[in-house]
N, C-alpha and C positions, 0 to 999 in steps of 0.2 A: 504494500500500500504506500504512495507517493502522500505528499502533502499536496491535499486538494484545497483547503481551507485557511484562511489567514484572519483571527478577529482582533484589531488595533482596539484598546480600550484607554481610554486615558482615564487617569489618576482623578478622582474627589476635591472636590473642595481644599485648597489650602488655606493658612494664615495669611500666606503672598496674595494670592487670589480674593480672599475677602477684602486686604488693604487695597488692591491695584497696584500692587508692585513686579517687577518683572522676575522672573526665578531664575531660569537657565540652570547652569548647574548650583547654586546653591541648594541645601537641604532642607526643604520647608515640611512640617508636618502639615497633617490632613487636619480641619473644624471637625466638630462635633458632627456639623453639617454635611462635610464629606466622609467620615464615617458609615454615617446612613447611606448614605449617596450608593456606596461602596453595596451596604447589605442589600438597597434594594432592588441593585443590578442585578443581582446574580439568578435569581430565577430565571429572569430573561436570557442572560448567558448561558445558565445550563442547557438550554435548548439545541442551544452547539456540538455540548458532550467533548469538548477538547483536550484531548490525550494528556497532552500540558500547558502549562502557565507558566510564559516566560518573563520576566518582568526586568525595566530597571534597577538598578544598583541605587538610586535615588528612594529618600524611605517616601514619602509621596506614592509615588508608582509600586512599589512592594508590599509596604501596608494595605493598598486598594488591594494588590494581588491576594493577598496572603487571606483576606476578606473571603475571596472565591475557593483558593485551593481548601482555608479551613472544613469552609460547609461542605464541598464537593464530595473532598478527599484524591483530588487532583495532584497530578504531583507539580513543584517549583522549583523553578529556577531562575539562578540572574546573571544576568549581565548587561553590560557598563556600558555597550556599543549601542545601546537603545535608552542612554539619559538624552533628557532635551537638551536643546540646540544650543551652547553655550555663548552669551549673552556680554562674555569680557566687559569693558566697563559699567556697560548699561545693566548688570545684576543688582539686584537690591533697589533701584529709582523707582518711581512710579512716570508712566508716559508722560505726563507733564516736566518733570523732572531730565527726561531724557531730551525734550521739544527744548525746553531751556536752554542745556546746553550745546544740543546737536540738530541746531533749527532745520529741519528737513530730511533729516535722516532717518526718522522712523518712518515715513512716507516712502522714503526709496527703499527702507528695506523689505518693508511688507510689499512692493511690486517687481523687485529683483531677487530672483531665488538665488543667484551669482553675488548678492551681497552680500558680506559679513559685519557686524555692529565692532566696533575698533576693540582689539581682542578676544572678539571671538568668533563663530565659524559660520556660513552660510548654509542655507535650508539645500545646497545641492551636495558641500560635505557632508551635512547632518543624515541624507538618505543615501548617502553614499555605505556611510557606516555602519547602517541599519539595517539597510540590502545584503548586509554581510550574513547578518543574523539569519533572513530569509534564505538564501541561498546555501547557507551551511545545513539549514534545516531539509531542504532539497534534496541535498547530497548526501544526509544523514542513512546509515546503514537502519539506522533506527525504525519502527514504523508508525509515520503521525500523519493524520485524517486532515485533523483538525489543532490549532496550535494559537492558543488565543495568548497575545504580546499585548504588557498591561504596562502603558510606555505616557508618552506627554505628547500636548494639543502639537504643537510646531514638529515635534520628528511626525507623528502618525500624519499632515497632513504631506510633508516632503516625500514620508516611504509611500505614499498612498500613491501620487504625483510620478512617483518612479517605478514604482509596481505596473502601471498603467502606462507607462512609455509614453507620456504625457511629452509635448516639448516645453523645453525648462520656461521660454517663454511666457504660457500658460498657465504655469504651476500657481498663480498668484490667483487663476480664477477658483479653487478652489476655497471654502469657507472653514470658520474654525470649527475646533472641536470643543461641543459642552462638556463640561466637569463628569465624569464619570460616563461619556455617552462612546460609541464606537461606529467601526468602521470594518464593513466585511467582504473580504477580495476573497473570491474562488478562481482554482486554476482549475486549466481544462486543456490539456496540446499544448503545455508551456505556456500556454497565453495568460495571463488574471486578468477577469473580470468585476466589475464594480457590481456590488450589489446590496453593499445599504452606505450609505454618508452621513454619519453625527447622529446615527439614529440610538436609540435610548427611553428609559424609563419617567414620564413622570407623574409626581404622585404628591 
């Protein structure tokens, strides 16, 4: 059995996220809020039935994971090559803060997947690295169906964009991802296919 199935989940509610601040790689915990957020995915999720749950290194993304694999009884794993998009100076500002000092530069980079924020790395590295992950799971002697990656809004929207052989051009029309909501690509003849965007539980 190949890997037919790929479900991107991003992470709950943060601290960062309730202030407006930007994360990147810093280590923000989940609210109370995205706790929940977290529990009341997982029905939905299980309807997937995914062999494993691979998640960020970022506690953000593994707390949401560890959410699923608790109830399931799925197994986890992590790695590092699926943290969000790191954000170099601009970590820790809130967008206003970043418009202050970098007048026009959040504008260019939300419409250039080829940009990087000045120390850190562009939405075409970010899925570059990502891709890695999908790809090894490919080529895994292992056998996985289905393989749900419990990662952050900026890499799932870049892997999603590259998955799809999207041109990099493009890549900017897609939209973000909600706290805790996901994104499900099926393979079929090598190709992936899109088949749900930002979809999710609410309640």
């Amino acid at each position: 059995m190949t890997l037919r199935r790929v479900v991107l989940w991003r992470h709950g509610e943060t601290d960062f996220n309730a202030a407006g601040r930007m994360q990147g790689h810093l280590d923000t915990k989940l609210t109370e809020v995205g706790w929940n957020q977290a529990r009341f995915a997982v029905p939905a999720l299980a309807r997937f039935e995914p062999d494993v749950v691979i998640a960020s290194d970022l506690r953000r993304a593994t707390d949401t994971a560890t959410v699923f694999t608790e109830s399931m009884g799925v197994p986890l794993r992590i790695d590092k090559r699926l943290r969000e998009t790191r954000l170099g100076e601009w970590q820790g500002l809130t967008g206003e803060e970043v418009d202050a000092s970098w007048p026009g530069e959040r504008d260019r980079w939300r419409f250039d997947a080829t940009w990087a924020p000045p120390g850190g790395e562009s939405r075409v590295e970010v899925a570059a690295r990502a891709a890695e992950v999908v790809s090894d799971l490919c080529d895994s002697a292992e056998e996985f169906g289905t393989v749900l990656l419990a990662a952050h809004g900026g890499l799932i929207t870049a892997l999603t964009a590259r998955l799809l052989s999207l041109p990099v051009a493009a890549w900017p029309q897609l939209g973000g991802i909600g706290n805790c909501h996901w994104v499900e690509l099926g393979r079929r003849e090598e190709i992936w296919r899109l088949h749900a965007y930002n979809a999710g539980m609410h309640g």
